[in-house]
C-alpha positions as CSV (number, residue, x, y, z in Angstrom):
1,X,84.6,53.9,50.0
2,X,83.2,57.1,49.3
3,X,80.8,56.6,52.1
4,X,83.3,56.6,54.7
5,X,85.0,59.9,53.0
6,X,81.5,61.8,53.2
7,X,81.0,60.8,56.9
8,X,84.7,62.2,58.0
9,X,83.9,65.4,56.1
10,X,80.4,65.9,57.5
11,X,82.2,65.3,61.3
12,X,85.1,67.9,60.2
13,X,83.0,70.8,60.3
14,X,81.2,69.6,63.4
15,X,84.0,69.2,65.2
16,X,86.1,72.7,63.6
17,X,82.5,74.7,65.0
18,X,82.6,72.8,68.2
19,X,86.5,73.9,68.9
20,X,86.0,77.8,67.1
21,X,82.9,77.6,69.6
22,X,85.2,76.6,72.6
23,X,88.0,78.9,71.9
24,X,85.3,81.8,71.8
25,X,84.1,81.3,75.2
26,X,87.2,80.9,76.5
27,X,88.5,83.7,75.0
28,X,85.4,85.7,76.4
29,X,86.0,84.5,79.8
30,X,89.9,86.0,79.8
31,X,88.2,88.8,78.6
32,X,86.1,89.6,81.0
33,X,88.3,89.0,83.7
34,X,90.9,91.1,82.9
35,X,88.6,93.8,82.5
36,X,87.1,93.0,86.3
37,X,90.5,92.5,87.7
38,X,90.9,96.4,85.7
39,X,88.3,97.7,87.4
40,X,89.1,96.4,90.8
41,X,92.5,97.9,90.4
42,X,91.3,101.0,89.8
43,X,89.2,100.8,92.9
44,X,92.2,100.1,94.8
45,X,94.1,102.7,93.4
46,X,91.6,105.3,94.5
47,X,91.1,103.6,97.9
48,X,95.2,104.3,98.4
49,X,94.9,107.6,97.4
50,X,92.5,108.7,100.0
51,X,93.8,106.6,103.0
52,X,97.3,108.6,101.9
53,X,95.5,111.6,101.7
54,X,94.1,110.6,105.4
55,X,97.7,110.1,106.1
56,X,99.0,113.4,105.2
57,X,96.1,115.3,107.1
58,X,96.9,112.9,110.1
59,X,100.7,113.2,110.1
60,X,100.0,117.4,109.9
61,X,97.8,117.2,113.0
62,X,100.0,115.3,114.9
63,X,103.1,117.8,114.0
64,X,100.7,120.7,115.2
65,X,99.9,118.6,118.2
66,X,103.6,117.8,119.0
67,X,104.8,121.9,118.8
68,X,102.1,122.7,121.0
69,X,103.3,120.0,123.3
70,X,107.1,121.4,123.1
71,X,105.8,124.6,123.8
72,X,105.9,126.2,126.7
73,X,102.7,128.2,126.6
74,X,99.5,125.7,126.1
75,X,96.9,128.4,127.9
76,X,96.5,129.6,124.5
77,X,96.0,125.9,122.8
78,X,93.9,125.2,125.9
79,X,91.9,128.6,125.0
80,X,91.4,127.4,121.5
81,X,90.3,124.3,121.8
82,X,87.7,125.5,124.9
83,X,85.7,128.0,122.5
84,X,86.1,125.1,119.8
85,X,83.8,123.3,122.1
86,X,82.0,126.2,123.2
87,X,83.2,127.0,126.4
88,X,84.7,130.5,127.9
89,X,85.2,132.4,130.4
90,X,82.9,133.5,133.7
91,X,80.5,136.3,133.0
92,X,82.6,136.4,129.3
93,X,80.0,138.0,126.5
94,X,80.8,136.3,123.3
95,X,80.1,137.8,119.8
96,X,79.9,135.7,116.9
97,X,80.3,137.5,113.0
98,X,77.3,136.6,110.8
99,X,78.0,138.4,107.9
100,X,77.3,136.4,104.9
101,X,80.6,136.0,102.3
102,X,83.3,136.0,104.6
């Protein structure tokens, strides 16, 4: 009999390391995919933060756009937007300040 108590003891252990093993790398896993799923948050919290900030710079435009629509006078949005893009008027001499700082 004291055989078959030895051989249970010996398997005890073996089987104890086996399931501390397994709980370990499952542990580990959980682990490690909370911290991915962290860090994917994180970059999806910054991604909202710019496409709102996009938003806001968007929506601003489109107010500016709308007034100058309401308004009566668009020569001088017109007049803007044409030296924007580089145009002006006939025989018009344009001067452009180069001082540094300013």
């Amino acid at each position: 009999m004291r055989t078959k108590n030895s051989r249970t003891e010996q398997k005890r252990p073996k089987r104890s390391f086996i399931l501390i093993l397994g709980l370990i790398l499952i542990i580990g896993s959980f682990t490690i995919t909370i911290v991915s799923k962290q860090l994917e948050i994180r970059e999806k919290k910054q991604e909202k933060a710019q496409k709102e900030q996009a938003l806001e710079q968007q929506q601003h435009e489109n107010d500016y756009l709308k007034s100058v629509l309401e308004n009566d006078d668009k020569s001088d949005f017109l007049e803007q937007e044409a030296r924007k893009h580089g145009y002006g008027y006939p025989n018009e001499k344009v001067f452009y300040d180069i001082t540094p700082g300013e």
